[in-house]
C-alpha positions as CSV (number, residue, x, y, z in Angstrom):
1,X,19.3,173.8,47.7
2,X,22.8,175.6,47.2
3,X,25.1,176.5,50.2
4,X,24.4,180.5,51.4
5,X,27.9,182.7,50.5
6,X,28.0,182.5,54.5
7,X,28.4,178.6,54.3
8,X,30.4,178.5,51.2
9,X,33.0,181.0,53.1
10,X,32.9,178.9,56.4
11,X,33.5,175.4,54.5
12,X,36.3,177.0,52.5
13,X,37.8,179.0,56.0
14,X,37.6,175.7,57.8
15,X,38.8,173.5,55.2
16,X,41.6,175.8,54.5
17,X,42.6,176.0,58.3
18,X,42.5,172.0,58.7
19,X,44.6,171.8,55.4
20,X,47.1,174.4,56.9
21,X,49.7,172.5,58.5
22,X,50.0,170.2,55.7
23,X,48.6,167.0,57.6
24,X,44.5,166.6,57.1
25,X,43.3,165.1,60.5
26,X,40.7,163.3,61.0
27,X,38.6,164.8,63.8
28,X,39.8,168.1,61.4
29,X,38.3,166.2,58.2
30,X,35.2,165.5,60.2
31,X,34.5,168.5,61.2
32,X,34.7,170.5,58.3
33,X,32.7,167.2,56.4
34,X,29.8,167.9,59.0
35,X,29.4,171.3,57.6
36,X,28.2,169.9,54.3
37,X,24.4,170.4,54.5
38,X,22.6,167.2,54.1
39,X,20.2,169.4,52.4
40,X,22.1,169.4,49.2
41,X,22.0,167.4,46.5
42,X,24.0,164.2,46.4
43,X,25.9,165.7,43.2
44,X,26.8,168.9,45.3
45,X,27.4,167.0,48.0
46,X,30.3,165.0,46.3
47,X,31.9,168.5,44.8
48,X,32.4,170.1,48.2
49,X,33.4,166.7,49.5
50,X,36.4,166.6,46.5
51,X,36.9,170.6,47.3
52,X,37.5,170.0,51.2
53,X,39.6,167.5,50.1
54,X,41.7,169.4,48.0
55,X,43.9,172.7,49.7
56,X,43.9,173.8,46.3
57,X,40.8,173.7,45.3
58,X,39.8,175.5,48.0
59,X,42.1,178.1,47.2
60,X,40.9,178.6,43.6
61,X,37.3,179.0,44.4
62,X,38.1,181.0,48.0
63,X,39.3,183.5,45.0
64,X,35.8,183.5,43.4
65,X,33.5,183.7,46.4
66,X,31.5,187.0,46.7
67,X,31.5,189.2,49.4
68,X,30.0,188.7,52.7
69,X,28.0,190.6,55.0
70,X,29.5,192.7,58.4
71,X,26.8,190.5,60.1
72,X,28.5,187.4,59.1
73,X,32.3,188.0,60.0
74,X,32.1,186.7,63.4
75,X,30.4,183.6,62.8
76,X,32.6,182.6,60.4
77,X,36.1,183.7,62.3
78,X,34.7,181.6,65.4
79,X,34.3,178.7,63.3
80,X,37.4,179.0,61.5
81,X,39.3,179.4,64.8
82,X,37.8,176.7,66.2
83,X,38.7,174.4,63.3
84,X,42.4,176.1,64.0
85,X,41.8,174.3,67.9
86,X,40.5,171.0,66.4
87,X,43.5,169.3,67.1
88,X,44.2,170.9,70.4
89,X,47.4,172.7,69.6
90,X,47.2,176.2,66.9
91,X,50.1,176.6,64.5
92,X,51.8,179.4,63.9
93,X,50.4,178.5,59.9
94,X,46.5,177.9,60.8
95,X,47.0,181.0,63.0
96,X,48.2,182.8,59.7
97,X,44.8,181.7,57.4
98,X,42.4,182.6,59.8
99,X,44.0,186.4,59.6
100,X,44.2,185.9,56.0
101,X,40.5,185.2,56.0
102,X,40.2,188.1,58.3
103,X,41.7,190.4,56.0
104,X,39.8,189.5,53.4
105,X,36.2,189.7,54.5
106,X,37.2,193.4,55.9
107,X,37.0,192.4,59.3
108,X,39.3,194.0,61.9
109,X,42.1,192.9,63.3
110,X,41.0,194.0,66.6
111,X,38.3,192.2,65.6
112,X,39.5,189.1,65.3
113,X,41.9,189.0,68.4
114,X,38.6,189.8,70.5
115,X,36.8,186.8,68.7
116,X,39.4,184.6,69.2
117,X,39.8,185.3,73.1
């Protein structure tokens, strides 16, 4: 069973904020790992294991994943900000992807400072 667009955009969010500061942590790693559905099949499994694994991979198919729903913006945010608190401490660079993220799903900055609060 393939991911939803809504999981595809909070794996590549997450992944994208625990690749951010250049150093993949572990409890980082973990958590965005977790988020693979142990629904899908072990060859889909092993492509969004290599894509987390990869910053840029992540980057090439962030650039191909349709749009999401209004519904779905703050679900996704939360989870990417808390990826961004994973390690206890948010740079100034994770900080920077989840507003990217923001901006690109349409959701307000307003938004997203309310979200994050």
């Amino acid at each position: 069973m393939p991911l939803t667009p809504e999981q595809e955009w909070t794996l590549v969010a997450c992944g994208l904020v625990a690749h951010a500061d250049g150093i993949l942590k572990e409890g980082e790693c973990d958590q965005v790992l977790a988020m693979i559905d142990e629904r899908l099949s072990p060859e889909d499994q092993h492509t969004w294991v290599a894509m987390v694994s990869s910053s840029e991979a992540l980057e090439d198919h962030l650039r191909e994943l349709p749009p999401i729903l209004p519904l779905f913006h703050e679900p996704l945010l939360e989870r990417a900000w808390a990826m961004a608190l994973a390690d206890g401490d948010v740079d100034e660079v994770e900080l920077k992807v989840v507003e990217r993220i923001a901006e690109m799903i349409g959701a307000a900055p307003e938004d997203l400072s309310a979200w994050r609060d």
